[in-house]
Phi, psi and omega in degrees: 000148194271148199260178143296297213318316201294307218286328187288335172275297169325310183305277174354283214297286163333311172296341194258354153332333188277162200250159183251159180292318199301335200280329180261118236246165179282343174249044181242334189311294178286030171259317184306287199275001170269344174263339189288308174310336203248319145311301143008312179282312217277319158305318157310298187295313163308314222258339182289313203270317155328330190264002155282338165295304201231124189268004162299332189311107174266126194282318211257018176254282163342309187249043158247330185267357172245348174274010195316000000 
C-alpha cells in the first residue's frame, strides 16, 4: 500500500511540473497548455487510482498539494 509519505512526494514531484506563465512567450503558449492538460489528467488519473487503494485518501487535499 502506498503511504502518506509516498502520495506527499508524488504530490511535490507533480507540482513542480507547472509552468510559470510569466515565462512564456506566445508561441510556447499552446506547448504550455498541452503540458498543463496532460498533467492535470495524469494528476486526476493518480488521484483516481489512489482512492481505490487506500479509503483514507483525500483526493481533493492531493490535488491541491499538487497544483499549489
Amino acid at each position: 500500500m502506498i503511504t502518506k509519505k509516498h502520495y506527499i512526494k508524488i504530490a511535490e514531484i507533480l507540482n513542480r511540473q507547472s509552468i510559470d506563465l510569466s515565462r512564456v512567450d506566445n508561441k510556447d503558449y499552446s506547448l504550455y497548455e498541452a503540458k498543463q492538460t496532460a498533467v492535470r489528467q495524469i494528476i486526476e488519473d493518480l488521484a483516481n487510482y489512489f482512492e481505490t487503494d487506500n479509503p483514507n485518501f483525500d483526493k481533493v487535499k492531493f490535488k491541491e498539494a499538487c497544483l499549489k
